[in-house]
Phi, psi and omega in degrees: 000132204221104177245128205242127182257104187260108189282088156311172179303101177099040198252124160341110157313316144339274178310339175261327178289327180302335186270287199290344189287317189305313176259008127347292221295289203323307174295344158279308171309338166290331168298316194277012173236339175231339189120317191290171183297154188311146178240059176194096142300058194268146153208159176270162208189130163236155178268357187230139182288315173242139177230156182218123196281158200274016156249028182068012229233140168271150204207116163290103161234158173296136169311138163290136205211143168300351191263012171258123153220103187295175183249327166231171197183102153286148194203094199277197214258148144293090172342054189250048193245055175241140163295305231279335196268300211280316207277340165294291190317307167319335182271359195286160185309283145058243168263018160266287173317350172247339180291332148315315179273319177310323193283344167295284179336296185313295176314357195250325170126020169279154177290110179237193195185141185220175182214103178086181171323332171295357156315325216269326212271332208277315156313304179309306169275018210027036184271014195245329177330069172094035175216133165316176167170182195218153184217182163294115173326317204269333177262010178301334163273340172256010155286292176350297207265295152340312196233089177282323185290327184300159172245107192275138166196097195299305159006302194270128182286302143188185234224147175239111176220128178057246190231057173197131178250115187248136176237203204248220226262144158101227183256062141248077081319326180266334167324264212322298192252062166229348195268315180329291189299342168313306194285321178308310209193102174302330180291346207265293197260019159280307174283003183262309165335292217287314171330298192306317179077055172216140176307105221265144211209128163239007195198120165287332168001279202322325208279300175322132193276117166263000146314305181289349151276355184253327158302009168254031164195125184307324212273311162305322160338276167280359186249341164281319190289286180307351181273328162308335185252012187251331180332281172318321175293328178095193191274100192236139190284282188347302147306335188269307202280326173271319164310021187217007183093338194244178152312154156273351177248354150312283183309318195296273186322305175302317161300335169301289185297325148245312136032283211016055194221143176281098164010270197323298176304337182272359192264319173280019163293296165332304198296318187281313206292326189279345157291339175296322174296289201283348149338293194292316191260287203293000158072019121000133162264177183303326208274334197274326166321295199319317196287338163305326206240020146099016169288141120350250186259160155335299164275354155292334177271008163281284241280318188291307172287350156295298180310310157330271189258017170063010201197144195274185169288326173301317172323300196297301196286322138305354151285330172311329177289000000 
């Protein structure tokens, strides 16, 4: 498999070493068991003759040329996490000349694939367009509002649609090239995992703040503050919309729109993150947590962080320990 890591100017460091660490692991254990040539064929390949990773460090790569045809093309993150920072980046020469070689490389009939911010690059080239995906959780409202064509689902570590694969924020970067070694050989990447110690994942949930989603809008804004002094009384939109000045099909519609959520689904966000807290910290049982967060009983607050975070209460809290 002949994979092309398309470095930008300013790239996560993280991200790209980690994607070659993996599969390195992965090709040498392949070698020791069978002998055979590597099944993982990486080089780094830039639109710019010289690039500098976004700890400054100079990074050799190849030229983009015409006779390169990859089987895959990775686009590791931009050292970005910011709106104020990434949306000027996006536009630099740059990466406008590699969203042109991705949409060539896509017409020849490669595969492409991001991770984290690098999603953004992907978008940008429309390769994302009336296709699930998945992005870095924390800029997940101004992709939402940007890339309006996408079927965004933050949620998700990561998401496979035709032929182009996206996961989510940081380090699904490692996901991302475990999904890879996955597709070679699942044993292969049961044990690169276990080297790694790192957990094959399918769902970003756990890790989202939803405070820090809510600060990509004023009206999301004050309407997370109310809903935080609201937990216990339970949900009512109506309400939340004159305290807050507005409409319910305003507040509905704003939420929806940065969001990709229902006034209600972001309050049982709250609600699952503040049952999390007191999992942890308050020596609290379930039921008297549930009666915190505006529940009756346990088991709707059981039933709700399963659907949520994929994972029970016995679960949480022994990750908690």
């Amino acid at each position: 498999m002949r994979i092309q890591l398309l470095a930008l100017e300013g790239f996560w460091d993280t991200g790209l070493t980690v994607t070659l660490d993996a599969f390195t692991i992965a090709n040498n254990f392949a070698a020791a068991q069978t002998g055979g040539a590597p099944h993982f064929d990486v080089s780094i390949v830039g639109v710019r003759k010289k690039v500098r990773s976004g700890q400054g460090f100079a990074i050799p790569v190849k030229s983009v040329t015409s006779d390169l045809k990859p089987d895959w093309v990775i686009v590791p993150a931009l050292n970005t996490s910011r709106p104020e920072q990434l949306i000027p980046a996006l536009d630099r020469r740059d990466v406008r000349e590699a969203v042109k070689q991705l949409q060539s490389w896509y017409a020849e009939g490669a595969r492409i694939a991001a991770s984290c911010i690098g999603t953004f690059v992907l978008a940008e080239a429309g390769l994302l367009d009336r296709r699930d995906a998945t992005t870095t959780w924390w800029l997940s409202p101004l992709f939402r509002q940007r890339y309006p064509n996408v079927r965004l689902d933050e949620t998700r570590m990561l998401v496979t649609s035709d032929r182009v694969v996206t996961a989510g924020a940081a380090m699904g970067h490692l996901d991302l090239a475990l999904w890879f070694i996955r597709q070679a050989s699942p044993e292969l990447a049961a044990v690169v995992s276990r080297y790694l110690l790192a957990d094959l994942r399918s769902l970003q949930a756990p890790f989202i703040i939803p405070n820090h989603l809510a600060q990509a809008d004023p009206l999301i804004q004050r309407f997370e503050h109310w809903a935080r002094e609201h937990l216990k009384q339970g949900f009512s939109l109506q309400e939340a919309a004159s305290a807050l000045a507005t409409s319910a099909r305003t507040l509905q519609r704003r939420c929806e729109s940065v969001l990709g959520k229902s006034p209600l689904s972001y309050f049982q966000d709250l609600r699952v993150e503040r049952a999390q807290s007191l999992l942890h910290g308050s020596g609290l049982d379930v039921d008297a947590i549930a009666a915190e967060v505006g529940y009756e009983d346990g088991a709707t607050l059981r039933t709700l962080l399963r659907e949520r975070l994929g994972r029970g209460v016995r679960e949480l809290r022994a990750n908690l320990r």
